[in-house]
VOTIVEX-885678 format. One record per atom (N, C-alpha, C): y, z, x. Coordinates in nm, 2 decimals. Atoms other than C-alpha are relative to their C-alpha. Example, Ala and Ser with C-alpha at 12.3 -4.5 7.8 and 13.67 -1.06 7.14 Angstrom:
BEGIN
py/pz/px
-0.12/0.00/0.09 $
-0.45/0.78/1.23 $
0.12/0.00/0.09 $
-0.11/0.00/-0.09 $
-0.11/0.71/1.37 $
0.11/0.08/-0.08 $
This chain:
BEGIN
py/pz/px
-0.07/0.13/-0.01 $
4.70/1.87/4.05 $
0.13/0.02/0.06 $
-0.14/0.04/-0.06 $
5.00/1.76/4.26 $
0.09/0.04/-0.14 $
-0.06/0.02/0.12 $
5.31/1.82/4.04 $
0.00/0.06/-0.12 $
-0.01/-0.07/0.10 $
5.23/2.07/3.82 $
0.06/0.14/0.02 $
-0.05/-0.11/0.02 $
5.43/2.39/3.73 $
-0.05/0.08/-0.06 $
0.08/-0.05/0.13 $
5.25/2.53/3.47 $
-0.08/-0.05/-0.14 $
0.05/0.05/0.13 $
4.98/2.50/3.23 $
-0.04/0.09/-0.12 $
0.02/-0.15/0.07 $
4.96/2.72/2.94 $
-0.01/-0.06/-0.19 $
0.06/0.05/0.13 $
4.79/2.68/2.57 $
-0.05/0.10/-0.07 $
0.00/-0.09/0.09 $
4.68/2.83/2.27 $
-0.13/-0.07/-0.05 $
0.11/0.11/0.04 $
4.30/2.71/2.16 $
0.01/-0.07/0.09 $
-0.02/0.14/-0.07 $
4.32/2.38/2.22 $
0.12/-0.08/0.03 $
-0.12/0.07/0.00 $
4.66/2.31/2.22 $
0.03/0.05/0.15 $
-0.02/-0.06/-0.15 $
4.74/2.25/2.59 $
0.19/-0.05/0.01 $
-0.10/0.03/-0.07 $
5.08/2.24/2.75 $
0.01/-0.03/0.16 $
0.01/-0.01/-0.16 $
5.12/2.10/3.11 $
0.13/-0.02/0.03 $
-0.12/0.05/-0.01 $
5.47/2.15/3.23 $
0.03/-0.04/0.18 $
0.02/0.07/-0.14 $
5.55/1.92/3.55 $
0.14/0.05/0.04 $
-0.13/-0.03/-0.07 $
5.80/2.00/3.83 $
0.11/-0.05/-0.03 $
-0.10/0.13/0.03 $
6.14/1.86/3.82 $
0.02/-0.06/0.03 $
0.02/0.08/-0.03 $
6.19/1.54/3.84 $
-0.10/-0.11/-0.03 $
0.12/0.11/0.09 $
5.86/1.43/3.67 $
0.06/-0.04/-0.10 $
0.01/0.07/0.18 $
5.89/1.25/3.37 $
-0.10/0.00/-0.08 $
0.07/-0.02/0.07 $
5.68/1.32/3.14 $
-0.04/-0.14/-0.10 $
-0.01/0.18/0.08 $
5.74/0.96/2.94 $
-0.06/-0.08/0.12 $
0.06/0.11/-0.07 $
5.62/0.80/3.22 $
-0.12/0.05/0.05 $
0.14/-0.07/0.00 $
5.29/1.04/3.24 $
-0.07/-0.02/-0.10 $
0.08/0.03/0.10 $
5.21/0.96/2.89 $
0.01/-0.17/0.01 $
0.03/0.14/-0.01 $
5.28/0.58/2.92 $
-0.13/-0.04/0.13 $
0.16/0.03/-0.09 $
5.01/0.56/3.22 $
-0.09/0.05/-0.05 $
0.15/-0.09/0.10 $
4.77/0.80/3.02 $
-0.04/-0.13/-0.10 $
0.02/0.10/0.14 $
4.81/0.53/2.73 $
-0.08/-0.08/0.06 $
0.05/0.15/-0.01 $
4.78/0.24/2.90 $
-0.17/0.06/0.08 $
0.16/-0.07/-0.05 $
4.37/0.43/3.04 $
-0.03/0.03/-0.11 $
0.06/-0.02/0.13 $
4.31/0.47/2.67 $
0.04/0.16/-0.01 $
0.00/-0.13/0.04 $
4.41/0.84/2.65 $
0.13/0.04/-0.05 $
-0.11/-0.03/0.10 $
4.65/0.98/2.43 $
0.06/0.11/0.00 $
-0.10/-0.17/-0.02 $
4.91/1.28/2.50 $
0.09/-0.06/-0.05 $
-0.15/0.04/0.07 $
5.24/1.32/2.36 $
0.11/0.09/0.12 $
-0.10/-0.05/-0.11 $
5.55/1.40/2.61 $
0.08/0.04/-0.09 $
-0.09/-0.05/0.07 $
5.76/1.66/2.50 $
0.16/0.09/0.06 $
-0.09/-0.02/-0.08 $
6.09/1.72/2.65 $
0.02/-0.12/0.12 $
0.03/0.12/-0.07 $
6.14/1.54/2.96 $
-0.10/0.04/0.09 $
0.06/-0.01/-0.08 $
5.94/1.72/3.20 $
-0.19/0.08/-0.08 $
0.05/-0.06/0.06 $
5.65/1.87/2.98 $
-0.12/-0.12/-0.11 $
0.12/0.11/0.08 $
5.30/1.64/2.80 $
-0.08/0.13/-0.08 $
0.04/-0.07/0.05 $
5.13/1.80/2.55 $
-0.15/-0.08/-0.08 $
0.13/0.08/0.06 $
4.73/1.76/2.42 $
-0.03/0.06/-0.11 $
0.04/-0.05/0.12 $
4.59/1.83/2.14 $
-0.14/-0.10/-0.02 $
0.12/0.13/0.01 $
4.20/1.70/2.13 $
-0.06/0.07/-0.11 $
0.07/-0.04/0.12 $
3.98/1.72/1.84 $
-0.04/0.15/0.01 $
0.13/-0.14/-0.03 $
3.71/2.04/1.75 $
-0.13/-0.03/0.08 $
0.08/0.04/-0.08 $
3.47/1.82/1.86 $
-0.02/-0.05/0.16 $
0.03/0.01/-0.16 $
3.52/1.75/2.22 $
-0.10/0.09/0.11 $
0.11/-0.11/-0.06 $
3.29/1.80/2.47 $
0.03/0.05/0.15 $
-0.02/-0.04/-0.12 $
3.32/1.94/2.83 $
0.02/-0.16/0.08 $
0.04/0.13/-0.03 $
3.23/1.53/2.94 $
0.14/-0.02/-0.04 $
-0.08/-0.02/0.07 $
3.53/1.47/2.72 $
0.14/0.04/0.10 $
-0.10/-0.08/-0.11 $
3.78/1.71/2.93 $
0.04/-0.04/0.12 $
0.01/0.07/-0.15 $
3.68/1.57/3.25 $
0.03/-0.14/0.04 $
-0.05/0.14/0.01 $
3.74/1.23/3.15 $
0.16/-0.02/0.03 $
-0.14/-0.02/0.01 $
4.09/1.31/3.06 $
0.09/0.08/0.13 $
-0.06/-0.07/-0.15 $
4.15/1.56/3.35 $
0.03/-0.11/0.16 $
0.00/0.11/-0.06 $
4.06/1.24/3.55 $
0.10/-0.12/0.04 $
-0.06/0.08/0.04 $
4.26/1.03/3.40 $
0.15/0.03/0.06 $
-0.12/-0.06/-0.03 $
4.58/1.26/3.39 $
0.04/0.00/0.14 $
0.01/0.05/-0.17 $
4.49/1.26/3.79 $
0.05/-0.13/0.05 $
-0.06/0.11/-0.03 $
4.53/0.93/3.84 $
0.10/-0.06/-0.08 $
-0.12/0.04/0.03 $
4.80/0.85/3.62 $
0.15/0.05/0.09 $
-0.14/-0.07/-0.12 $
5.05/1.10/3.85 $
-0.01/-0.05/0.12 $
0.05/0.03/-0.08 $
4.89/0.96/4.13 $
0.05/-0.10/-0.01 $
-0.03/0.12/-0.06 $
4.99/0.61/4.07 $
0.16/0.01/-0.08 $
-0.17/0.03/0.03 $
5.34/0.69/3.91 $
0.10/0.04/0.08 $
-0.10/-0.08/-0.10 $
5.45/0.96/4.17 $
-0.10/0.04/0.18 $
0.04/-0.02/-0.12 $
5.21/0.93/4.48 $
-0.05/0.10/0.01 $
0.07/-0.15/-0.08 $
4.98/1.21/4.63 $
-0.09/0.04/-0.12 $
């Protein structure tokens, strides 16, 4: 994905930290408003955390999603 610096997790617990200049609050407000739910931590940095149950379908949805949320907040 455009815009990303690093992604780095533990299990399930993901961290995706964005270049500078991203905002992270305005990565999770466009995730929301698509029904998907991350939490922004810091300013540049979204953080996931999905059930036990999730399925691969699941992942791809959201990987999706997170795509076009950056896409229509910062272009490319």
């Amino acid at each position: 994905l455009p815009h990303i610096k690093e992604v780095r997790g533990q299990g399930l617990l993901v961290g995706v930290e964005f270049e500078d200049g991203i905002n992270s609050v305005d990565i999770k407000h466009a995730c929301f408003d698509r029904k998907l739910l991350i939490t922004a931590i810091g300013t540049n940095i979204i953080r996931m955390i999905p059930p036990l149950i999730v399925t691969e379908k699941d992942c791809d949805i959201a990987f999706a999603i997170i795509r076009e949320a950056i896409r229509d907040v910062y272009g490319k």
